[in-house]
Backbone as a chain_set.jsonl record, in Angstrom:
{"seq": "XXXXXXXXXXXXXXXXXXXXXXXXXXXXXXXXXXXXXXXXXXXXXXXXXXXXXXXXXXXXXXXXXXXXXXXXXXXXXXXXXXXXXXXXXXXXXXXXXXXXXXXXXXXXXXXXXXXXXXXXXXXXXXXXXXXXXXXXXXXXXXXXXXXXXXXXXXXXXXXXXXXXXXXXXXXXXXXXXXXXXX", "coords": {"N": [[-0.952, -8.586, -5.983], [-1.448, -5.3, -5.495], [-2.191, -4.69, -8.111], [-5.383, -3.602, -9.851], [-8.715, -3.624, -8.801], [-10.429, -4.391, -11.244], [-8.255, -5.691, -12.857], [-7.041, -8.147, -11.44], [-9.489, -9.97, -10.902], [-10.02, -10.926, -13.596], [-7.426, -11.747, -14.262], [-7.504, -13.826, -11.841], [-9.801, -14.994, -12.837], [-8.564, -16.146, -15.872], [-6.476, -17.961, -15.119], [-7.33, -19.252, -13.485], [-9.561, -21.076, -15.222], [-12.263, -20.131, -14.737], [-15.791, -19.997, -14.407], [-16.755, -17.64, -14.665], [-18.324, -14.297, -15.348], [-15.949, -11.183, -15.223], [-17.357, -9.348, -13.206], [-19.1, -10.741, -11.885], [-17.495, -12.472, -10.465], [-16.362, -10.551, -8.643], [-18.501, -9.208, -7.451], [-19.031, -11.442, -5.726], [-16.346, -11.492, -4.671], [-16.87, -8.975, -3.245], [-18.87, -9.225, -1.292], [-18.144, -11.464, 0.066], [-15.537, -9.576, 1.128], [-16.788, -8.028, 2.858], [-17.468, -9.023, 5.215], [-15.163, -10.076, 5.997], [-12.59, -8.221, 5.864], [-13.308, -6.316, 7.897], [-12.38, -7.48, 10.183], [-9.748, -6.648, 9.899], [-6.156, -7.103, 11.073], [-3.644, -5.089, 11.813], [-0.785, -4.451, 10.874], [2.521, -5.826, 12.728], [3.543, -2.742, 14.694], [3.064, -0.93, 13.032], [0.999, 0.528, 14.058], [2.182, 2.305, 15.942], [4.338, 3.191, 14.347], [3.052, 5.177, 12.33], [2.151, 6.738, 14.421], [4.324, 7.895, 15.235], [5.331, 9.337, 13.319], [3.265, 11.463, 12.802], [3.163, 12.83, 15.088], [5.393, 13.886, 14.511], [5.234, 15.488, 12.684], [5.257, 14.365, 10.307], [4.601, 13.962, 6.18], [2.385, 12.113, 5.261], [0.737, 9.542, 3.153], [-1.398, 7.411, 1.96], [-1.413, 5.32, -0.403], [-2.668, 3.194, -3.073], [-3.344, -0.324, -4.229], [-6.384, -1.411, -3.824], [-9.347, -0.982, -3.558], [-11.532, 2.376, -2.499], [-13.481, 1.633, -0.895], [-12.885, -1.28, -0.17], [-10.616, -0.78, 1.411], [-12.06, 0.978, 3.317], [-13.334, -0.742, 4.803], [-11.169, -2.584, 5.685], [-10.235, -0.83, 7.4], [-11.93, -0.241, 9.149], [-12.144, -0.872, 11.936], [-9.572, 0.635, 12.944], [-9.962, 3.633, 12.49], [-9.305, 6.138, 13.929], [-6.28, 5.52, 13.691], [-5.826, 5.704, 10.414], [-6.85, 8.493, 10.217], [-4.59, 9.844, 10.513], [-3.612, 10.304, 8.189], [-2.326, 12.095, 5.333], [-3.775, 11.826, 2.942], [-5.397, 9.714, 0.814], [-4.864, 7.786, -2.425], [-6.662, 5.626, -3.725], [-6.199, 3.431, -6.522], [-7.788, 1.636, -7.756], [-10.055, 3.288, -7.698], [-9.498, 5.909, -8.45], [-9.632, 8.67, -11.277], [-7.032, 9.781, -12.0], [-5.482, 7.825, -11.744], [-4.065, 5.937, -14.196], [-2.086, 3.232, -14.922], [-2.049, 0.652, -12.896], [0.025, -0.48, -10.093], [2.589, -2.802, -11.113], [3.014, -0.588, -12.551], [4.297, 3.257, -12.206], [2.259, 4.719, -11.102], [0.245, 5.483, -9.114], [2.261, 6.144, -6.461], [3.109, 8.559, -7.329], [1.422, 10.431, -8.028], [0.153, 10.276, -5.163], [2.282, 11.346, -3.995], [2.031, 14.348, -5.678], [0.449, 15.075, -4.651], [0.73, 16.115, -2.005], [0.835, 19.151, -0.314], [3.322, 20.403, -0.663], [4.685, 18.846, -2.827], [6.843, 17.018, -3.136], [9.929, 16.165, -4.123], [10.296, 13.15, -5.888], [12.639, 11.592, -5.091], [12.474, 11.898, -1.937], [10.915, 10.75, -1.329], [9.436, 8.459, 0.716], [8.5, 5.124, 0.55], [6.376, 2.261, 2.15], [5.886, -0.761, 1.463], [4.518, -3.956, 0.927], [4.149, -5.868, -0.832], [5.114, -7.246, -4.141], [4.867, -6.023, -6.612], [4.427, -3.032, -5.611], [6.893, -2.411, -4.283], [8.285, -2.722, -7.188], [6.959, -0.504, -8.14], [6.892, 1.613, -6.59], [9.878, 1.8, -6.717], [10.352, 2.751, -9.704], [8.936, 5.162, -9.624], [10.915, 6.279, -8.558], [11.344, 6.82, -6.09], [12.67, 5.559, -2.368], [12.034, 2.677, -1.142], [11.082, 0.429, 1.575], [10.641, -2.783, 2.077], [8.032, -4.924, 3.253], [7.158, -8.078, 3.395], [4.645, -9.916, 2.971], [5.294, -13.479, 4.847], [4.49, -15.079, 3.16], [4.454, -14.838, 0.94], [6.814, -15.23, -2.068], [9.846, -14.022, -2.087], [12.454, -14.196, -3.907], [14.515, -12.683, -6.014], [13.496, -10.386, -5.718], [14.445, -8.927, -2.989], [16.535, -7.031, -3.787], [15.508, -5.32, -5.162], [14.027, -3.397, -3.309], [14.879, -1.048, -1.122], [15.448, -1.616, 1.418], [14.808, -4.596, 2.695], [12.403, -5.868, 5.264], [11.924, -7.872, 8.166], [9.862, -7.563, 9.924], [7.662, -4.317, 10.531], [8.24, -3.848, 13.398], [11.139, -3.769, 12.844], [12.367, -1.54, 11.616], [13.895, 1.548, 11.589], [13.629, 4.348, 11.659], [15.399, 6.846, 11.407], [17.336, 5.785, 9.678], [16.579, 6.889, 7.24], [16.565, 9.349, 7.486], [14.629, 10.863, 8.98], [12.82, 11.739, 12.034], [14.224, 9.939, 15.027], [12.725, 7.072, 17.16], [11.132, 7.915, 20.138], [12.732, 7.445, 22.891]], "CA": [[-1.139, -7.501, -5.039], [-1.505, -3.572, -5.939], [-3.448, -3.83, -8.939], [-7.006, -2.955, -9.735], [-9.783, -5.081, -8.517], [-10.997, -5.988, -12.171], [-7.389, -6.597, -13.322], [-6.812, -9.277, -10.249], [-10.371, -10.68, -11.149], [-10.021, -11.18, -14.684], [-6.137, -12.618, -13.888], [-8.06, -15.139, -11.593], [-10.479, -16.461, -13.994], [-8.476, -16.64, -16.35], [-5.588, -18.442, -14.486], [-8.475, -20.486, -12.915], [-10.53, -20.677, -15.766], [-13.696, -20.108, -14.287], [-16.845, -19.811, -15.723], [-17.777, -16.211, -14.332], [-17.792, -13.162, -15.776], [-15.442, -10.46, -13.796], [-18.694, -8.647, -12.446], [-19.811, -11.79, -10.947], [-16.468, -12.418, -9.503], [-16.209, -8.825, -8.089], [-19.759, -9.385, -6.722], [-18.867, -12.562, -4.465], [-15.793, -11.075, -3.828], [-16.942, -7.551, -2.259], [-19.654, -10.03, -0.097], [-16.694, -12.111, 1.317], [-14.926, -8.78, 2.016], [-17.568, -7.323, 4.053], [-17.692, -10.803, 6.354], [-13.562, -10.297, 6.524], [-12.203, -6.999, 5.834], [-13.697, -5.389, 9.252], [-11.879, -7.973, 10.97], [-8.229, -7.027, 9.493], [-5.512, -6.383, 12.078], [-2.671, -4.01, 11.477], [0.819, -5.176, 10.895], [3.283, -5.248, 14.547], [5.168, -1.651, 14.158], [2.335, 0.091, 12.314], [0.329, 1.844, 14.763], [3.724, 2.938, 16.649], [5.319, 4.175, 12.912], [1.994, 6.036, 12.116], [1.714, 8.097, 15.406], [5.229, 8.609, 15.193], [5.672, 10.483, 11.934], [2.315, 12.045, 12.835], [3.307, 13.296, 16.091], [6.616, 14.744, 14.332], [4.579, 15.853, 11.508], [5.85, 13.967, 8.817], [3.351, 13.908, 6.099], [2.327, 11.086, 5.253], [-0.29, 9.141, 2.62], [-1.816, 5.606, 1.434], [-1.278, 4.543, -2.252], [-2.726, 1.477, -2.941], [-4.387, -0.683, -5.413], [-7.326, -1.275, -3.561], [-10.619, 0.281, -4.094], [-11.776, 2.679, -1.261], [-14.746, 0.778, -0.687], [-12.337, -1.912, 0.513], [-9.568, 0.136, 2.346], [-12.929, 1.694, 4.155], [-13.791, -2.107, 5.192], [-10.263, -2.971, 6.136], [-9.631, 0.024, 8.534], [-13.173, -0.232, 10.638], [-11.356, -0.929, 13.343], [-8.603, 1.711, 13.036], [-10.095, 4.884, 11.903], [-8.499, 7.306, 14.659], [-5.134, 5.971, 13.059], [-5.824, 6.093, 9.596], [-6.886, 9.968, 9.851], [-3.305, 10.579, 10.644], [-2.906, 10.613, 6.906], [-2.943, 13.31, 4.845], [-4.589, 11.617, 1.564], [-5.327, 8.047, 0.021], [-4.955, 7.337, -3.385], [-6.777, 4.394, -4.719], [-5.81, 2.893, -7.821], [-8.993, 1.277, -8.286], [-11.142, 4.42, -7.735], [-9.339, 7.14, -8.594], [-9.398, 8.523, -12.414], [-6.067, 10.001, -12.554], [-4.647, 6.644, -12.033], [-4.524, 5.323, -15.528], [-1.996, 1.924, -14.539], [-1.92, 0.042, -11.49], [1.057, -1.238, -9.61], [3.775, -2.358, -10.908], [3.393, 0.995, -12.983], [4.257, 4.015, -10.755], [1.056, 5.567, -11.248], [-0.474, 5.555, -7.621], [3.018, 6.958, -6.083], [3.48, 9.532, -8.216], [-0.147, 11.235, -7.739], [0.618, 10.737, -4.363], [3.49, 12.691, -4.163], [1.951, 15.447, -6.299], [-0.975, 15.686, -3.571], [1.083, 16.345, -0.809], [1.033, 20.675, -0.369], [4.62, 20.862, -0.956], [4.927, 18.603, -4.325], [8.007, 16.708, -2.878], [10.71, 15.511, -5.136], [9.947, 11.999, -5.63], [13.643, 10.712, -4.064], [12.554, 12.479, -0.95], [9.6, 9.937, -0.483], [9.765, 7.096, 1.209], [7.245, 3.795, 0.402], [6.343, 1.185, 2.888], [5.355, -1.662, 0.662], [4.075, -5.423, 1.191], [3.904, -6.655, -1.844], [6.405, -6.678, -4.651], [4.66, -5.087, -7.419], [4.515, -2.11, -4.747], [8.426, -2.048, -4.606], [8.46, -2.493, -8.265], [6.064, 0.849, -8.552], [8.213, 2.891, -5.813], [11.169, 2.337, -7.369], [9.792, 3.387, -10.757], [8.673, 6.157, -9.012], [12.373, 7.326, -8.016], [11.27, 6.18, -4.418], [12.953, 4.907, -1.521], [11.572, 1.425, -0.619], [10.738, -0.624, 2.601], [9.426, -4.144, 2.082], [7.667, -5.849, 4.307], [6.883, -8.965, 2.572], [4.371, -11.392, 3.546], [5.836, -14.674, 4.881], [3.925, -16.205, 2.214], [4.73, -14.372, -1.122], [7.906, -15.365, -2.755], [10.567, -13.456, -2.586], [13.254, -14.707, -4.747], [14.949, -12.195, -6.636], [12.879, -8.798, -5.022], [14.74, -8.022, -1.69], [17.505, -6.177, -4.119], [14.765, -4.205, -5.68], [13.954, -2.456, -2.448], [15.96, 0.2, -0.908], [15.549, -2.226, 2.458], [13.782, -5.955, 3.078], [12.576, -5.748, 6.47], [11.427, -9.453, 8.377], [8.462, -6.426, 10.48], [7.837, -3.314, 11.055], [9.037, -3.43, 14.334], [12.88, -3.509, 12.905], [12.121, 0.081, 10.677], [14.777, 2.449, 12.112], [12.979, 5.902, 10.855], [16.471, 7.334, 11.676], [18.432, 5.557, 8.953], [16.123, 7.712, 6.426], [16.484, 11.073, 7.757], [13.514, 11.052, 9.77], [13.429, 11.567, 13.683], [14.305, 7.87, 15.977], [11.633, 7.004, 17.8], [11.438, 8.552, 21.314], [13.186, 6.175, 23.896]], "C": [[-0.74, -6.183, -5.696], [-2.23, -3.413, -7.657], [-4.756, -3.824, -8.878], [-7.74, -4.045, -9.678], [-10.233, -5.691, -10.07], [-10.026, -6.415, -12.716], [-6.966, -7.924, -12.794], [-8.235, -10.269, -10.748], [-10.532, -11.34, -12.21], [-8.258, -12.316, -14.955], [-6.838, -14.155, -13.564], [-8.993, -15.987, -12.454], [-10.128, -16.623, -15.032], [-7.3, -18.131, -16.042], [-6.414, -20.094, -13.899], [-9.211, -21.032, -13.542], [-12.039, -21.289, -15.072], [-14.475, -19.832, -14.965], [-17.879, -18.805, -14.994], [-17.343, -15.334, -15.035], [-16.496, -12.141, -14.675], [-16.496, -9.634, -13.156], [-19.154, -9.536, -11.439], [-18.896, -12.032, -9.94], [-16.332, -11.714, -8.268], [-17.853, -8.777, -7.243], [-19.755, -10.12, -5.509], [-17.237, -12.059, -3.556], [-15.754, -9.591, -2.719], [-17.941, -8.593, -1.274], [-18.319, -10.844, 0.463], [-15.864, -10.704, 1.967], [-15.892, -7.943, 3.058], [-17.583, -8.179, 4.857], [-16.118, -10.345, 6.713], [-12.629, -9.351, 6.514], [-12.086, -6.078, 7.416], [-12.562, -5.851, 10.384], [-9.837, -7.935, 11.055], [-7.241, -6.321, 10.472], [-4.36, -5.547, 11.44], [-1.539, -4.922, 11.67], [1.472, -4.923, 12.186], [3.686, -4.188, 13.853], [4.137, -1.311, 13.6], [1.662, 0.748, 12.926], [2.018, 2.566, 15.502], [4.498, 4.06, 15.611], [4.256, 5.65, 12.664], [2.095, 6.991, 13.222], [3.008, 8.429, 15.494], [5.527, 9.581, 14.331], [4.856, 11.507, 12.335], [2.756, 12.805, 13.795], [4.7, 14.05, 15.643], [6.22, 15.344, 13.022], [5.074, 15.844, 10.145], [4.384, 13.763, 7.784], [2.989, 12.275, 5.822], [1.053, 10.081, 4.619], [-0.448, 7.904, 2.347], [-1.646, 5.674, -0.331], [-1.527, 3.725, -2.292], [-4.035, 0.782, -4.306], [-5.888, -1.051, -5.201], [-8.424, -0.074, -3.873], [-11.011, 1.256, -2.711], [-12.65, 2.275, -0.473], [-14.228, -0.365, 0.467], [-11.302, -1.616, 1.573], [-11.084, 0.498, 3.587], [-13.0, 0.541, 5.278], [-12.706, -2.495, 6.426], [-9.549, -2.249, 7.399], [-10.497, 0.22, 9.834], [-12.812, -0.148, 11.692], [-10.553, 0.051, 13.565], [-8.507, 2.626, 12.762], [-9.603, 6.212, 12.546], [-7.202, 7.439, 14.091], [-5.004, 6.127, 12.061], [-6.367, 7.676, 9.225], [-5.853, 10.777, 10.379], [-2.677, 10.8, 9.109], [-3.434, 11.585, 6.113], [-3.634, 13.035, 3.846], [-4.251, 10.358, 1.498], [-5.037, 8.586, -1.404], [-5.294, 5.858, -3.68], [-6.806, 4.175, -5.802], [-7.095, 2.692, -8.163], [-10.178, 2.362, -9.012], [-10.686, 5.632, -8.582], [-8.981, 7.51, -10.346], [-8.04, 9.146, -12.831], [-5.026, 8.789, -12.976], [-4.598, 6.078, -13.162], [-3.771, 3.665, -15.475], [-1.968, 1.909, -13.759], [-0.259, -0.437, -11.344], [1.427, -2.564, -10.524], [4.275, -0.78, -11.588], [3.473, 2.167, -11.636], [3.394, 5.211, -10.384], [0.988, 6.577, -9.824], [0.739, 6.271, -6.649], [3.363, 8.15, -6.599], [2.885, 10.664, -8.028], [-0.17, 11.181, -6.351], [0.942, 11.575, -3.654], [2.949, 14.151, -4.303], [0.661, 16.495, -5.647], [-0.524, 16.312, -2.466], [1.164, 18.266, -1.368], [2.388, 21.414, -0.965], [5.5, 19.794, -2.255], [6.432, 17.961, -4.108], [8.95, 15.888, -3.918], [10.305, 13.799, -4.884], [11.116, 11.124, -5.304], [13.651, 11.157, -2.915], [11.512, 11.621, -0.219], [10.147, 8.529, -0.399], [8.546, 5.917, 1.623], [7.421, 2.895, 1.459], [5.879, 0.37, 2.292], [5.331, -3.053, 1.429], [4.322, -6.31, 0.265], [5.36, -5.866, -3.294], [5.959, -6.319, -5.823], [4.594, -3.266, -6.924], [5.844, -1.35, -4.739], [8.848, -1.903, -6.157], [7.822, -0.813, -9.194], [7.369, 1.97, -7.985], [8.965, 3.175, -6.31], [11.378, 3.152, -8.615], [9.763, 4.876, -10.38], [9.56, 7.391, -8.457], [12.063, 7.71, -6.618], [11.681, 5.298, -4.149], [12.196, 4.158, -0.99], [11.399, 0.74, 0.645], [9.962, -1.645, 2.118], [9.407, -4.498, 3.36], [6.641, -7.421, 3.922], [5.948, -9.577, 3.492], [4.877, -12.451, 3.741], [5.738, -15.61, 3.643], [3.953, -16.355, 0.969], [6.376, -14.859, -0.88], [8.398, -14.371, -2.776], [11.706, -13.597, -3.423], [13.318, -13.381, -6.026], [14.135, -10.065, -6.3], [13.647, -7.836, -3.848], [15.532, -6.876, -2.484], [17.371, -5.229, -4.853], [14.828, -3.038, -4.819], [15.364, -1.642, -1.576], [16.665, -1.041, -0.015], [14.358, -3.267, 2.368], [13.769, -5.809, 5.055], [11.591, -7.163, 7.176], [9.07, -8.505, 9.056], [8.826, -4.928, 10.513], [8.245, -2.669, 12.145], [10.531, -3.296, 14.419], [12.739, -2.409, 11.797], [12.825, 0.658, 11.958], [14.391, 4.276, 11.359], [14.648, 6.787, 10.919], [17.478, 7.343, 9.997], [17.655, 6.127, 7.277], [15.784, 8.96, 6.617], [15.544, 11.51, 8.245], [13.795, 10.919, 11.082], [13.1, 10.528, 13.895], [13.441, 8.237, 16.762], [11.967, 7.635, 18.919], [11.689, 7.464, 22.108], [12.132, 6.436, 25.338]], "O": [[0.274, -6.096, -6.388], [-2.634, -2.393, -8.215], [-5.304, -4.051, -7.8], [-7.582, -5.122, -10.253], [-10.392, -6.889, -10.303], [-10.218, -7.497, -13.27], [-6.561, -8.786, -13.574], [-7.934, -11.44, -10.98], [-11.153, -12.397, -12.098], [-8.124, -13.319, -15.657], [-6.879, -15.162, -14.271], [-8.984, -17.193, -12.702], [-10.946, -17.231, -15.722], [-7.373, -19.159, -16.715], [-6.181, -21.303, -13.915], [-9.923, -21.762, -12.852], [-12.592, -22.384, -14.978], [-14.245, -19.417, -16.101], [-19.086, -18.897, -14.77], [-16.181, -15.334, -15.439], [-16.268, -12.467, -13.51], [-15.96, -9.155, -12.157], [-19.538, -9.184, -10.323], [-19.184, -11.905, -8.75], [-16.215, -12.179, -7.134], [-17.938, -8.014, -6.281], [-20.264, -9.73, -4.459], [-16.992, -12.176, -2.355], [-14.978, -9.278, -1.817], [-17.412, -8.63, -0.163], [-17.685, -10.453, 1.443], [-15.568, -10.705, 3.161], [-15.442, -7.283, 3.994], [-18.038, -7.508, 5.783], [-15.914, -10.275, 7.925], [-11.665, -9.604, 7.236], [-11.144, -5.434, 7.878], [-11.993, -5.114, 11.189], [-9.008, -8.587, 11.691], [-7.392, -5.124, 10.72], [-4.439, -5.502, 10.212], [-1.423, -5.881, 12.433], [1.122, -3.926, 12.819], [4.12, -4.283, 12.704], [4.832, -2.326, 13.629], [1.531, 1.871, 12.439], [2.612, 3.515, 14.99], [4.998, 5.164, 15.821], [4.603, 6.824, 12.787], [2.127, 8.174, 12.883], [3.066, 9.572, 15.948], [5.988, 10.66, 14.703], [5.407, 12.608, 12.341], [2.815, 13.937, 13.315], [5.135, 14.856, 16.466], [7.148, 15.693, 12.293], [5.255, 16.686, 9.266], [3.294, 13.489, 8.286], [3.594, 11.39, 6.425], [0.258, 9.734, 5.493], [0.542, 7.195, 2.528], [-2.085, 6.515, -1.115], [-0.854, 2.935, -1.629], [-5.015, 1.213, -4.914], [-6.645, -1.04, -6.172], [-8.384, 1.103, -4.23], [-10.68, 0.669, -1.681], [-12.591, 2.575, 0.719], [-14.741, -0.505, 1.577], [-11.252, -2.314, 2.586], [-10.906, 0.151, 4.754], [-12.775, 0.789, 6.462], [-12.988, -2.673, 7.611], [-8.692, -2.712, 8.152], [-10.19, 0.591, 10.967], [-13.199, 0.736, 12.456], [-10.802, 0.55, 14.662], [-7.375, 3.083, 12.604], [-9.489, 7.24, 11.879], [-6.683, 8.532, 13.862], [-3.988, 6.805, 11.91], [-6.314, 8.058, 8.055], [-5.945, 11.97, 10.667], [-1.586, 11.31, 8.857], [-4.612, 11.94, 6.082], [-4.361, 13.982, 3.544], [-3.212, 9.845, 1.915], [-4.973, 9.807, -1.552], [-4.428, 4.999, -3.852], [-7.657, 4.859, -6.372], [-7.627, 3.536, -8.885], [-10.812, 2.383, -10.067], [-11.463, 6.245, -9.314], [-8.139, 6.775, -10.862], [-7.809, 9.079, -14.038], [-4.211, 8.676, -13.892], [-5.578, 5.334, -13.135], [-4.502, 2.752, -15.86], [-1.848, 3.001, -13.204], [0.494, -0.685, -12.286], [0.524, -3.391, -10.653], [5.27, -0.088, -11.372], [2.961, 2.071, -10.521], [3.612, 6.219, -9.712], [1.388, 7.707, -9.543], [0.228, 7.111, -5.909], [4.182, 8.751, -5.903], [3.459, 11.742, -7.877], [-0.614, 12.264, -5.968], [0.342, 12.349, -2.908], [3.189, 15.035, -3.48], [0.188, 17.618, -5.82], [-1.292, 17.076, -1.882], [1.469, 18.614, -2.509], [2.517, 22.514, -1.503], [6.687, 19.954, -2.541], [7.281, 18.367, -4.901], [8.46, 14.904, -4.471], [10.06, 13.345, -3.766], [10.857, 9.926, -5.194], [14.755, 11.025, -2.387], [11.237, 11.645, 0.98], [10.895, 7.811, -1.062], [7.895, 5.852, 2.665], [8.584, 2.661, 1.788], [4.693, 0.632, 2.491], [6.034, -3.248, 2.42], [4.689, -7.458, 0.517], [6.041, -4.845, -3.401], [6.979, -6.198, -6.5], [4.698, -2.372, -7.764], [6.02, -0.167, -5.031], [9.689, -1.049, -6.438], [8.1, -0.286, -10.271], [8.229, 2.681, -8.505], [9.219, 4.344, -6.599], [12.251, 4.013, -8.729], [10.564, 5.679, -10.858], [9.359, 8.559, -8.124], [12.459, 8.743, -6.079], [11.59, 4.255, -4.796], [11.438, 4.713, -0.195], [12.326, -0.032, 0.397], [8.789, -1.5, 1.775], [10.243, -4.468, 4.263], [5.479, -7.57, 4.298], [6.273, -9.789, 4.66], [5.179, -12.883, 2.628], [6.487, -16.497, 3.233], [3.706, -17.256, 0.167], [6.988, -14.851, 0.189], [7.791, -13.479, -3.368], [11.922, -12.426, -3.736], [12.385, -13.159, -6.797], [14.446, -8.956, -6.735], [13.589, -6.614, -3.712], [15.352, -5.741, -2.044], [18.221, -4.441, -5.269], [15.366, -1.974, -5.126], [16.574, -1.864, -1.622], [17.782, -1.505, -0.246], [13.208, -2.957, 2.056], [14.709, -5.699, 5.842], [10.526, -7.408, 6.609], [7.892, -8.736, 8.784], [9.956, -4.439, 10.521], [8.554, -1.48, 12.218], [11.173, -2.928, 15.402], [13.328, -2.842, 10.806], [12.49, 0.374, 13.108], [15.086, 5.024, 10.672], [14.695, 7.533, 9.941], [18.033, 8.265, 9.399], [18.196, 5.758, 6.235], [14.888, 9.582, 6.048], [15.379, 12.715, 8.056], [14.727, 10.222, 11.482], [12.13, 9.95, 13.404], [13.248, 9.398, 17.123], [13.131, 8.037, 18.937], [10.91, 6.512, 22.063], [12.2, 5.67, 26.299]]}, "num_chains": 1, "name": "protein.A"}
């Protein structure tokens, strides 16, 4: 998770060894993501976090190793709340990015998009995945995981700033941001 679609593709066949090229790969896998992408729900605690910052006008952007092609796919459903952000960065797409996650490319450029060029211990990552936390921190960013149940964590929670089980236990407070409204 977080690097570039042909590094993940070329990982899998060789890991798998398959007998595709990565084009072919990357072919069957953008047709499976159009069938399953549209259908992707949002984490608990992420529409709630999003209109909160937004509504207190924190800024607030995507970094991610995905391509935009696929981010586009994955948000179908949620495009009122994803234009609460002020900028993407995809890894995949974008040419400033030169590595992917775990390098701290994609946070960095980020950062340097936002209007006011914020020190990079002033930002604060929501991550999933633990090449994500391994980027942030790089990055001389403050961390949130929110791990999948299903990835391994073993030896990561003490990367991140904070391991959190959802997004519904994020306390925006205990990072200098306004607590939700009661």
């Amino acid at each position: 998770m977080g690097k570039k679609e042909t590094e993940v593709a070329q990982i899998l066949i060789d890991e798998l060894q398959l007998p595709i090229t990565v084009a072919e790969f990357l072919l069957n896998d953008r047709q499976q993501q159009e069938v399953l992408l549209p259908t992707a729900e949002l984490l608990p605690g992420a529409e709630k976090l999003v209109k909160h910052l937004y509504k207190h006008c924190v800024p607030i952007a995507v970094a991610t190793g995905s391509s935009k092609r696929s981010i586009e796919l994955k948000t179908t459903r949620h495009r009122q709340l994803f234009s609460h952000f002020h900028h993407f960065v995809y890894s995949t797409d974008d040419p400033e990015v030169v590595h992917s996650k775990p390098a701290p490319d994609c946070f960095l450029i980020a950062a340097s998009r936002f209007p006011d060029n914020p020190e990079t211990s002033r930002c604060l990552v929501l991550e999933d995945a633990i090449n994500g936390v391994v980027a942030a921190r790089a990055a001389g960013m403050q961390c949130v995981w929110v791990p999948d149940p299903e990835q391994p964590q073993d030896g990561y929670s003490e990367k991140a700033t904070l391991t959190l089980e959802s997004l519904l236990q994020f306390k925006p407070e205990q990072f200098g941001l306004p607590p939700y409204d009661i």
